[in-house]
N, C-alpha and C positions, 0 to 999 in steps of 0.2 A: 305658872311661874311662882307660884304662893305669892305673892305681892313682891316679889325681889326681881332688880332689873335686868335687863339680857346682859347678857357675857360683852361686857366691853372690847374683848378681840373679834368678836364678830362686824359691830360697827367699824372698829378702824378697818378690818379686811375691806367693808364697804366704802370706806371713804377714798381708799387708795388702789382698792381692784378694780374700780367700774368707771372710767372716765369718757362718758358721752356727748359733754356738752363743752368744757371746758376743762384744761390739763389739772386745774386746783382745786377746785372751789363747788361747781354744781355737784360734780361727782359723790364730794364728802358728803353730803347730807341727803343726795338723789338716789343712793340703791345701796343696799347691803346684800352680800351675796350670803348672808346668813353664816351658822356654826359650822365647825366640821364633823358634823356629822350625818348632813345632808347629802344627797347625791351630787354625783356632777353634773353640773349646769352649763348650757349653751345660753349666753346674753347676745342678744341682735339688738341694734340703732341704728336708729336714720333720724337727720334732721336736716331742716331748711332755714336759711339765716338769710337776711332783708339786709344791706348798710346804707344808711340815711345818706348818705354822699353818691350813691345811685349803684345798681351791682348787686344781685344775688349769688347765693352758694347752695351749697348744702353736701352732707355727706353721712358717713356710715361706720357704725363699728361692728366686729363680732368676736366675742370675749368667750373663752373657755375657762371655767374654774373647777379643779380640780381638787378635793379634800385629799390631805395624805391619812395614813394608817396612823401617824402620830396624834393624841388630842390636841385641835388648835392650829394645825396647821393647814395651810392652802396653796397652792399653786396657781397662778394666772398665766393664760397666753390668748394674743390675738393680735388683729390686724386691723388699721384704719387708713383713709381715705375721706381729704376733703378739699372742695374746691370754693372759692371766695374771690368775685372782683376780678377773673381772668389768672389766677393765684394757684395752683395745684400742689396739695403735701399727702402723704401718705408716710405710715411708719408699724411697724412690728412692734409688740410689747410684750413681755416678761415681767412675772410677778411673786412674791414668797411671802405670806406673814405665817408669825409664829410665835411662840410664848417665847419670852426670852427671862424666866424667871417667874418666882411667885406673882410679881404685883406686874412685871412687865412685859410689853407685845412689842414684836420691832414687825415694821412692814416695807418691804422695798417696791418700788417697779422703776421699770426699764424701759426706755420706749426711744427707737432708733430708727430714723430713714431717709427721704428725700423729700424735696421740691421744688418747683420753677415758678417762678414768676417773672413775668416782661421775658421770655425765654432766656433768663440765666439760671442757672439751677442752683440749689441751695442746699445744707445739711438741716436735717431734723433731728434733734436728740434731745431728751429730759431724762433725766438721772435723777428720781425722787428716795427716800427715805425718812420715816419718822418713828418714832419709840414714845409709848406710849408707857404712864405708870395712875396703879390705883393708889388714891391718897387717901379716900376715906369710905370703906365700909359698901365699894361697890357704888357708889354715889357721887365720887368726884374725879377724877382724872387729870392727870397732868400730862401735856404733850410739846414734843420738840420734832423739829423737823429740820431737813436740808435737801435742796435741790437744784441741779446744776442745769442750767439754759445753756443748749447753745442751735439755736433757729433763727436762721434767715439775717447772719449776721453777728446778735445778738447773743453775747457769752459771759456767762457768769453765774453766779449761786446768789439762790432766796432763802435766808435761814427764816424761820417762824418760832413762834413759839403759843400755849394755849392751853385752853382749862374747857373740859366737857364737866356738866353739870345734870345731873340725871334725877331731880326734885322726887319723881314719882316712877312708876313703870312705864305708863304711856310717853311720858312726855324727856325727850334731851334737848340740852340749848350747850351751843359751840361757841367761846369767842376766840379769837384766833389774833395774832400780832406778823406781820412779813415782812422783810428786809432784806433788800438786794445787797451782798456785800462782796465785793473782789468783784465785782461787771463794771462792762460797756454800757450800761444803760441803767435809771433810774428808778426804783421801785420800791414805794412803803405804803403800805395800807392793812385796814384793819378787817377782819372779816365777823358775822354773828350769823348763826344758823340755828334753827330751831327743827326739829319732825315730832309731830303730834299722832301715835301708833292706835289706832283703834281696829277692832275686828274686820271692818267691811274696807278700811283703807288707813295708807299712811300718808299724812300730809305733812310736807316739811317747806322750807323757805329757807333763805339768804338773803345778807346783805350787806357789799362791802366796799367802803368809802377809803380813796386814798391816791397816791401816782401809783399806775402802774403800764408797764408797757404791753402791748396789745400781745406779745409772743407768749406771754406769761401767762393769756387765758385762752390760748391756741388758737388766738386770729391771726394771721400771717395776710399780710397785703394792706390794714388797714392804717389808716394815720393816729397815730396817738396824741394827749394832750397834758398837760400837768395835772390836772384832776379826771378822777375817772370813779365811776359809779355803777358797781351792777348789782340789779336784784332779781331774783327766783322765784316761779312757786310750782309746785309738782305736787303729784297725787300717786301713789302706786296704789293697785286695783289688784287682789286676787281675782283669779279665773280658773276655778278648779284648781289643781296644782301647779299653776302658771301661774304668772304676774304680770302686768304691764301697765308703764310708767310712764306717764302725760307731764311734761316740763315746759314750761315760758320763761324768756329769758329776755331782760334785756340790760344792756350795757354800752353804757355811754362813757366814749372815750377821750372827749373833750372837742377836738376836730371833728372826728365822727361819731357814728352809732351803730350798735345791732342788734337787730333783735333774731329771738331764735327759737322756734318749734321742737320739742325731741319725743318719738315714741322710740320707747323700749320695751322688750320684749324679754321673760325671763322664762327660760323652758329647762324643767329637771332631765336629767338624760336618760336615768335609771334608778330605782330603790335603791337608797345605800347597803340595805340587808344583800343585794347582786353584788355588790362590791364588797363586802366582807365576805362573802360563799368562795370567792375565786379564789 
């Protein structure tokens, strides 16, 4: 890299392509699916969640990302499944980022389906987008975002806003600002992430202080409370030309708690040199 940082559309593709733990937050700073210039990648997850108020879960995702022939651009699709506290959701996701200009990336995903809980059944949908811009010299960043809730009730949009900071190569730190605005339900908090990238592994963390409702970090069934507090820490591990990604999670919702195990698995499909020959 001669000492100059990675391509900032590559992180935001990761912060909004890969969501395993939670619909916002673990995902941004837990996996980058890399440039487009890579092959395409199969991502599998599984995780297992404990809630302090008695009730386990757990569940699974599996994400296809697909680089187009354009520089910069990506395509996501995939399927999830999870269960919590007697709680059942699962949903389909679609995904696009792309340059949208010299200095800026816009990144959307789409994620639509169902659930039941106490056997009535409920809609699942999250309608994220965010647009991202370089402010200084590949080293700063400026981001905006908007996303529309509407699970298990709960309808409305979370605007954000936020500044990545990239001091060195190895190292990014994220702080981030959210606000439920036009909902049903209550939600402002602040987020700070950090990933420390060395050869033999990336270690990154979170952590973020504020109200939020439990639908907001894809718990569905738990009780919420006026303050709420989660933090992260994960490791991704090369394996050959594979990856795989060890996350602890816990979050406390004021009423309740949960904590949460996630292994991910990141498997290339093919040389992208295949995908240019066709």
């Amino acid at each position: 890299m001669n000492g100059e940082p990675r391509d900032h559309r590559s992180r935001c593709r990761g912060r909004l392509g890969v969501t395993l733990v939670v619909a916002l937050l673990a995902a941004q700073a837990g996996t980058s699916p890399g440039s487009a210039d890579e092959a395409d990648t199969l991502i599998v997850g599984a995780q297992a969640d404990e809630l302090s108020t008695g009730g386990n879960g757990g569940g699974g995702q599996a994400l296809w990302l697909h680089p187009l022939r354009s520089p910069g651009k990506l395509i996501t699709s995939g399927v999830s499944y999870f269960t919590l506290a007697g709680t059942q959701w699962g949903y389909g996701r679609a995904g696009l980022s792309s340059p949208a200009g010299r200095r800026l990336s816009l990144a959307i995903d789409l994620s639509a389906g169902r659930g039941r809980t106490g056997g009535e059944p409920f809609d699942y949908n999250l309608y994220k987008g965010q647009l991202s811009c370089e402010l200084y010299s590949k080293r700063l960043y400026g981001e905006a975002g908007l996303q529309y809730v509407d699970i298990a009730g709960r309808r409305g949009s979370v605007a954000s806003a936020g500044v990545m900071l990239i001091p060195s190569t190895p190292i990014d730190l994220n702080l981030a600002y959210y606000r439920a605005v036009s909902a049903n339900f209550e939600s402002e908090f602040k987020s700070f992430r950090a990933s420390l990238n060395r050869r033999r592994a990336r270690l990154f963390g979170g952590l973020s202080l504020g109200n939020v409702t439990p639908e907001v970090f894809n718990v569905v069934g738990a009780a919420g409370g006026a303050r709420s507090m989660e933090i992260y820490l994960g490791a991704e591990i090369p394996v050959r030309e594979q990856k795989l990604m060890i996350l602890g999670r816990h979050l406390d919702l004021g009423e309740s708690g949960q904590r949460s195990i996630v292994l991910v698995w990141k498997v290339p499909l093919r040389p992208r040199a295949d995908v240019e020959d066709r």
